[in-house]
C-alpha positions as CSV (number, residue, x, y, z in Angstrom):
1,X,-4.4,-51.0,-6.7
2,X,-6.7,-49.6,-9.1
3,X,-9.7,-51.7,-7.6
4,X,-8.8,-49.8,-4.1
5,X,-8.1,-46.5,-6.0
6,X,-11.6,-46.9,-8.0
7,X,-13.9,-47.6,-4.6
8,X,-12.2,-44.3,-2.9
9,X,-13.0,-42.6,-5.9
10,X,-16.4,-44.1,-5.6
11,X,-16.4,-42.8,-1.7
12,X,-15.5,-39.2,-3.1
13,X,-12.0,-38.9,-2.3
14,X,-10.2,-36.3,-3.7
15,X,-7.0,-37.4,-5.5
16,X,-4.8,-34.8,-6.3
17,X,-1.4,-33.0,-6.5
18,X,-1.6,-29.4,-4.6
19,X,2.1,-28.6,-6.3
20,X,1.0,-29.1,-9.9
21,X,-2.9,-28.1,-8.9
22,X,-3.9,-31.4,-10.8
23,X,-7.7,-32.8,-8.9
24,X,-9.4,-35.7,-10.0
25,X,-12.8,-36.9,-8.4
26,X,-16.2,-38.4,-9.0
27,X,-18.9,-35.6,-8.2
28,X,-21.5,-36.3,-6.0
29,X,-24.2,-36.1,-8.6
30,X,-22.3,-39.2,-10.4
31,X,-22.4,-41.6,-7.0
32,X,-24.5,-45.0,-7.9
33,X,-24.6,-44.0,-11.5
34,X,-24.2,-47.2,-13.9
35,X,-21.1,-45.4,-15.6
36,X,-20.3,-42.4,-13.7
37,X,-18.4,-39.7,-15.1
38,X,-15.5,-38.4,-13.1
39,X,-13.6,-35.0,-13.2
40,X,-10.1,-33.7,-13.8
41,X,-9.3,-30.4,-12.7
42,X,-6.3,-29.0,-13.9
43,X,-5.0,-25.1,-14.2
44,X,-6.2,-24.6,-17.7
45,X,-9.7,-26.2,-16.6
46,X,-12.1,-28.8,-15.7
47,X,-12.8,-31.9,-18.0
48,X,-15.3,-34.7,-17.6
49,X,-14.1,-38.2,-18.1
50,X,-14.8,-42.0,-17.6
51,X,-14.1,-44.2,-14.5
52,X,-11.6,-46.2,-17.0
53,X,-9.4,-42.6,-17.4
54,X,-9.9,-41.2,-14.2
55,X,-7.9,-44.8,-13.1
56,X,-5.5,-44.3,-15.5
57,X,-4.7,-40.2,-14.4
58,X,-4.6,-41.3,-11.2
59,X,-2.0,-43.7,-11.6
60,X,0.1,-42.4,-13.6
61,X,0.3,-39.2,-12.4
62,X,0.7,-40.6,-9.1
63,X,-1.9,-38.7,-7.7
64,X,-2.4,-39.0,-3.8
65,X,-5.6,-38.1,-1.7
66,X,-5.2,-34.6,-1.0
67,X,-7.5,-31.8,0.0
68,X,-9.0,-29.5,-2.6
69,X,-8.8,-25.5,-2.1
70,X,-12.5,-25.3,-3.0
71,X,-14.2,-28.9,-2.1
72,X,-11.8,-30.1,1.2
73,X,-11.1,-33.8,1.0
74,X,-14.3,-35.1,0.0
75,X,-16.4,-34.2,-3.2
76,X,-19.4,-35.6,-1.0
């Protein structure tokens, strides 16, 4: 799961929870980077972090792809 959940990350999909207003995603500046740094949005800000805990959010906050009020469904 987390190799499938790492490539859409890698695609720019958006994985998120529009209840709770929790985002995580890999900005497009970071695509092909060696060790890109993701991004988790939640209401009391935005927060760079690795590949590694962008995973780990993702799974087990049970995020889903979503869309995101400002970027849509893709952070391409």
């Amino acid at each position: 799961m987390s190799r499938m959940t790492a490539a859409h990350l890698k695609a720019g999909i958006i994985f998120g929870d529009n209840n709770t207003e929790e985002y995580v995603y890999l900005p497009a500046s970071e695509i092909g980077m060696e060790d890109p740094l993701c991004v988790i949005e939640t209401p009391q800000g935005r927060q760079d972090i690795t590949m590694k805990q962008a995973l780990r959010y993702v799974l087990k906050l049970s995020l889903k792809p979503v869309r995101h009020p400002r970027l849509g469904s893709s952070s391409l």
